[in-house]
Steps between C-alpha positions, in 0.01 A plus 500: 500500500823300298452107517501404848489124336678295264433141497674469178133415361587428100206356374441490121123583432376801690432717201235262415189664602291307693127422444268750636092452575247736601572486894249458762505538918649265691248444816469212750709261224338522224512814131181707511371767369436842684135512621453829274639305156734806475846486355792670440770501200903466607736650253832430383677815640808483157228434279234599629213238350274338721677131626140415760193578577487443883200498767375796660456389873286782726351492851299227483829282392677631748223348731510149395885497470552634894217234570707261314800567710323513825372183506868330372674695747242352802528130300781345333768747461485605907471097632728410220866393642787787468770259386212390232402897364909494517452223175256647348703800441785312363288304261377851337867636505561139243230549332598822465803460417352246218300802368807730465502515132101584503488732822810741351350521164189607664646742778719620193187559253277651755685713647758628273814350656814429354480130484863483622437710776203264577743191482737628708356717763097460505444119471793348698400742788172382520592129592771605682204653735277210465746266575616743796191532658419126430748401728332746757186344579589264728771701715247769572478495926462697766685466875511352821491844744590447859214687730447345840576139623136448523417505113640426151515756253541531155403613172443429178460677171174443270380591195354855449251379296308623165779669284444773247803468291508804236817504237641785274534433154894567472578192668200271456643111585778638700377733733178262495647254621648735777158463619362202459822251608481641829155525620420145359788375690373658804136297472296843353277498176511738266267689270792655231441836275717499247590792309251616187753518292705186553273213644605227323780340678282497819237319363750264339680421796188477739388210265834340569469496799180329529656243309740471758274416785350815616166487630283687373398809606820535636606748207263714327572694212263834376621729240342827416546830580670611830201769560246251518645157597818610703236746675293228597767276646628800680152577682398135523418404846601191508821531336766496757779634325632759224859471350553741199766641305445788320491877483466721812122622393370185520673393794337769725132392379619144600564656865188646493318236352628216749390720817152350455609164656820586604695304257879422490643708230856466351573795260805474245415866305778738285818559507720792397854339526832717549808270365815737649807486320832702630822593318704244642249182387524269221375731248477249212336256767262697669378681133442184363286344808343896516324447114430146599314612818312719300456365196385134580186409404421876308556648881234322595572386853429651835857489641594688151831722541353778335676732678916483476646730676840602423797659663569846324899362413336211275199631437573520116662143468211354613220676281731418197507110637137505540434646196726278269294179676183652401561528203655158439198350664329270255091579440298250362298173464446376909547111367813590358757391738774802375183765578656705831186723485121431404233685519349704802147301610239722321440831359337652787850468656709586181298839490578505892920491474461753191282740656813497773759532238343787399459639839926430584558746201268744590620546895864486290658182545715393218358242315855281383277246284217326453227675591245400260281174332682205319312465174089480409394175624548377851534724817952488499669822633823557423737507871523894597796654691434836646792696622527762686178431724451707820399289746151739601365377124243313438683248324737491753206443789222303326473111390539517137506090466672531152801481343602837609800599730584799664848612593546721765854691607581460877787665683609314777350215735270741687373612171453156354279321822337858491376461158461117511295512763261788386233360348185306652644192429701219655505180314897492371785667439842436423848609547858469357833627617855338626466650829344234724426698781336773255237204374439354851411854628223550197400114562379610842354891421338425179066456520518218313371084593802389255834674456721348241914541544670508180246326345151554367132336480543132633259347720431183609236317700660474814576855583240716597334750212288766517539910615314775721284846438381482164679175459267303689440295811656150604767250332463256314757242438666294760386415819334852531227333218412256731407761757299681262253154483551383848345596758619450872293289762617467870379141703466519843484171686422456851743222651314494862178325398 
């Protein structure tokens, strides 16, 4: 997505790289080891050298972690005062914001990201969250109902419980913090997964957050690998509930897995976004927003428009706009603030996008630029245009989650919601033209839980997020992530005696 935020954050240090140690579990308060004395190694995805050797957590950390949480969420955190979990939040959004310098550098090192794009968009939307949801705990009620004369009724909304919290590694603090604002506000505990590949921020943060008054217990933190540890929270009995982002694969085990108890299960999974352009938009405009809704963070991002559709009249205007930008797109160094593009997150996922580059030109889509690996060391692919995609290819039906766009010729606006809504997803989409009957009309047709108007890729906390079919289940965000760690309770009281 483009920067949804821009604080004007302009501090002077963030290429200094912070200091890095071995990293251990986070469980009932207090850094331990995994049971097993198993580690891992996290690399630096543009250099690809080794920047920590982090804990290996299994099963039987799993166990004590979900213990952990149990017994904070029957003691302190439960009996604790809303208005006072309320502080607690905002004392971890300062000390936060305190951090910045260390926490961007990090996010920024681990995962790859243009340090810019971590100043403008990643950080500054994670307090924005916390502070959000912070001022959430204590409004949190339910409602006098009117029954019968003889009775009062009302409810009230509790806390679900025992949260699984598992984040993707494209987002790490942000989407993180999604998660975790939220369900603390609402009085649950939480046992957090954070990605393999980028756990660093989490455990940074979670230690923050101690410092700011959190009990503990309240937040537990156990890295490893999602087959073993995000398994085990997933079939845990006494975990409550599961939020997860992530791909569609893994969100139908999740389903499966959380039938054995019957947990709540919010699901934010893929996304194959359509970004519709017609002849009479704002070509420069909606070209330039087009490469950034692709291109951000090396196409990384679920709501991705990686599928621009194009009216056949200027069709070839807007391959030559989003080709030029492609090109001028700068590749480099993450902690370099001019860097536009770093590095995809590991080579697993490099070889991933390439193997579908090659697959575009073999089902004959015509590959504009790009296409191919930035150099020796460090996982950077240079931003692809493919032209002339029929919409029934593969690249023009399956998540890529690169910096890869496919442009698609549409006739009319039967042919446009026909295509844009033809794949199994429904996360996003966009769409730009003068006519503002024409853009109301796709607003309301398209399968989609966000439609942007002239516009492209900006979110914010307040609005509900998240999509259908293969783009998961629930919202987050808003009011509707208070629901998802709520749950309703109806008092009946007996007025007569």
């Amino acid at each position: 997505m483009p920067v949804a935020y821009d604080y004007g954050h302009e501090r002077q240090d963030v290429r200094k790289v912070p200091t890095i140690r071995d990293e251990l579990l986070l469980i009932d308060g207090a850094r331990v080891r995994s049971l097993s004395g198993r580690s891992f190694k996290s690399l630096n995805p543009a250099t690809e050298q080794v920047i920590a050797t982090i804990a290996e957590g299994n099963e039987a950390d799993v166990d004590r972690a979900v213990a952990a949480a149990r017994r904070a969420f029957e003691g302190p955190w439960r009996t604790m005062r809303a208005a006072e979990r309320g502080h607690i939040l905002m004392r971890w959004a300062e000390l936060l914001k305190q951090h910045a310098d260390e926490i961007v550098a990090l996010e920024s090192l681990d995962a790859g990201k243009p340090i810019s794009g971590v100043l403008r968009q990643d950080f500054p939307a994670a307090i924005d969250t916390l502070t959000y949801y912070a001022g959430w705990a204590d409004k949190i009620s339910g409602d006098v109902v009117s029954t019968r004369d003889d009775a009062l009724t009302y409810t009230v909304r509790e806390p679900v419980g025992v949260v699984a919290a598992i984040v993707p590694w494209n987002f790490p603090l942000m989407i993180g913090m999604w998660k975790l604002a939220p369900a603390l506000a609402c009085g649950c505990t939480i046992v957090m997964k954070p990605a393999e590949l980028t756990s660093l921020s989490a455990l940074r943060i979670a230690e923050l957050a101690l410092e700011a008054g959190l009990p503990k217990g309240v937040l537990n933190i156990v890295t490893g690998p999602g087959r073993v540890v995000g398994d085990a929270l997933v079939n845990h009995p006494d975990v409550d509930k599961v939020t997860f982002t992530g791909s569609p694969g893994v969100g139908r085990g999740i389903m499966k897995g959380a039938a054995g108890n019957f947990k709540r299960v919010s699901l934010e999974l893929g996304g194959k976004s359509a970004n519709v352009i017609f002849d009479d938009a704002n070509l420069e405009a909606a070209a330039k927003a087009a490469a950034a809704g692709i291109f951000f963070n090396a196409g990384q991002v679920c709501s991705a428009g990686s599928r621009v559709l194009v009216q056949e009249k200027a069709y070839d205007e807007v391959v030559e706009r989003l080709v030029a930008r492609a090109e001028a797109l700068r590749i480099g160094d993450p902690a370099d603030r001019a860097t536009a593009l770093g590095p995809v997150i590991s080579e697993k996922q490099m070889r991933s996008i390439l193997d579908y580059v090659a697959i575009g030109k073999k089902e004959g889509a015509q590959l504009a630029t790009g296409g191919e690996r930035v150099g020796d060391r460090g996982y950077f692919i240079r931003p692809t245009v493919f032209a002339n995609v029929a919409h029934e290819m593969r690249v023009s039906q399956e998540e890529i989650f690169g910096p890869v766009v496919s442009v698609i010729k549409f006739k009319d606006e039967a042919d446009a919601l026909r295509i844009a809504n033809g794949t199994a997803y429904s996360l996003a989409a966009g769409v730009w033209s003068a006519d503002i009957g024409r853009v109301q009309r796709f607003a309301k047709k398209a399968r989609a839980g966000t439609v942007w108007i002239n516009t492209y890729g900006y979110t914010d906390v307040r609005l509900p997020w998240g999509g259908e079919r293969d783009s998961g289940l629930g919202r987050e965000h808003g009011t509707a992530a208070l629901d998802n760690f709520t749950e309703p309770k109806a008092v009946w009281m007996n007025l007569n005696g």
